[in-house]
C-alpha positions as CSV (number, residue, x, y, z in Angstrom):
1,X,144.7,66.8,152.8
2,X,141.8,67.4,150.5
3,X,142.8,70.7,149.2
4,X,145.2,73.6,150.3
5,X,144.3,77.2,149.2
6,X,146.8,80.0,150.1
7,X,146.8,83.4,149.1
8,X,149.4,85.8,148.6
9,X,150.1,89.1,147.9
10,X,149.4,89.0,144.2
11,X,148.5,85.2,143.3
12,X,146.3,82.3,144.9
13,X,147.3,78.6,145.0
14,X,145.4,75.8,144.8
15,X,147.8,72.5,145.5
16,X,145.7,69.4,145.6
17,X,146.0,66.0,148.0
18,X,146.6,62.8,146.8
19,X,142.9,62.2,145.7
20,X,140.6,64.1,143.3
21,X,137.9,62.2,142.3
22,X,134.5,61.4,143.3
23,X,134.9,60.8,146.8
24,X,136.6,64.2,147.7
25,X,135.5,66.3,144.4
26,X,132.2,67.9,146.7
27,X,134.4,68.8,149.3
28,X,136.8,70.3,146.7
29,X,134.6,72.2,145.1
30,X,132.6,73.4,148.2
31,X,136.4,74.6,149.5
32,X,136.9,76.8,146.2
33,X,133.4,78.2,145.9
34,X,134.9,81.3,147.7
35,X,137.2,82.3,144.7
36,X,134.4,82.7,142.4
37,X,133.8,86.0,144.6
38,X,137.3,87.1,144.6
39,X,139.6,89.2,142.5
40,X,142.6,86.9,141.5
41,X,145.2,88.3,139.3
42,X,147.1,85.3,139.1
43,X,146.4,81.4,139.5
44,X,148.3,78.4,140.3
45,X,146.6,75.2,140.2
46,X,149.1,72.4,142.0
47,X,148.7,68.8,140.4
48,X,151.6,67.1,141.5
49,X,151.1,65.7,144.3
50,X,147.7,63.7,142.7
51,X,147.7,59.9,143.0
52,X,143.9,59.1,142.5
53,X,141.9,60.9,139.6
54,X,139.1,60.1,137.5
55,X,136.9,62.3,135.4
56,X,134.7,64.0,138.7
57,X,138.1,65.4,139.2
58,X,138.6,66.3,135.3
59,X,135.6,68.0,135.6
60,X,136.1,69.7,138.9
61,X,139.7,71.0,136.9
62,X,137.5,72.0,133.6
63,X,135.2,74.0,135.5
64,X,138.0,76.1,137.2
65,X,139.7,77.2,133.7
66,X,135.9,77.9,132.7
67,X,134.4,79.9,135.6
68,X,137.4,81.3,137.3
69,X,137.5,85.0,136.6
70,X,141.3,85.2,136.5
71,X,143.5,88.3,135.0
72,X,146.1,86.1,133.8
73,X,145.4,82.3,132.2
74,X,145.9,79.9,135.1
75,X,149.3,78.7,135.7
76,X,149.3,74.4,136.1
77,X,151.7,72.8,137.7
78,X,152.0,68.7,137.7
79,X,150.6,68.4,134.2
80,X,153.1,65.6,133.5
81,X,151.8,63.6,136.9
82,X,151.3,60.2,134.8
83,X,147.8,59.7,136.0
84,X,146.4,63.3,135.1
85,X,148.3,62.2,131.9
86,X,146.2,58.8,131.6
87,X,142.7,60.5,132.2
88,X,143.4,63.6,129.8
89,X,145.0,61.3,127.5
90,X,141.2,59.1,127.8
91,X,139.0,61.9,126.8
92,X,141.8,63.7,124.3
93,X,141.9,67.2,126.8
94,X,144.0,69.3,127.3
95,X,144.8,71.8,130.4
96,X,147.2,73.6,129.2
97,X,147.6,77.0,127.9
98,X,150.8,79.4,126.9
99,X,151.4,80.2,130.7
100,X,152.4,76.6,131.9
101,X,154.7,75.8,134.7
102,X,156.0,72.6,135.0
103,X,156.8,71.6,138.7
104,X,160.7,71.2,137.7
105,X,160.5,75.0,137.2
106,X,159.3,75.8,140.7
């Protein structure tokens, strides 16, 4: 699974495979082109499941907080998956912002 999108009634999800990086990052991004067009309220971004990242995928992750016309800051889930930790960490990012949700809250 490269990507799953879902959309509910008031929110969109975005739970990633077990690869974002430079192999699968076209395909990714290709997949969430459509949101740029859409009104989303709310955001969830699902890194947990993540086993292979490198900075294509960073970037692909930077570019969705940036152009992602959301009503509410993006909710991320799986910030503490050790290897988005490890490649944040690298390049002294962050993801975060006040809305977080850690996947032992879901």
């Amino acid at each position: 699974m490269a990507l799953l999108l879902e959309r509910k009634a008031d929110f969109h999800i975005v739970t990633f495979g077990a690869e974002l990086n430079i192999f699968t990052v076209k395909e990714d991004f290709d997949a969430l082109q459509c949101l740029q067009h859409e009104a989303i309220s709310k955001l969830m971004l699902d890194l947990s499941q993540i086993g292979d990242f490198d900075s294509a995928g960073l970037q692909l992750l930077l570019w969705l907080r940036a152009q992602l016309p959301t009503e509410e800051p993006i909710h991320w889930v799986g910030l503490d998956n050790e290897i988005i930790c490890k490649v944040t960490d690298l390049f002294r990012l962050t993801l975060s912002n006040d809305s977080d949700v850690s996947a032992q809250e879901l």
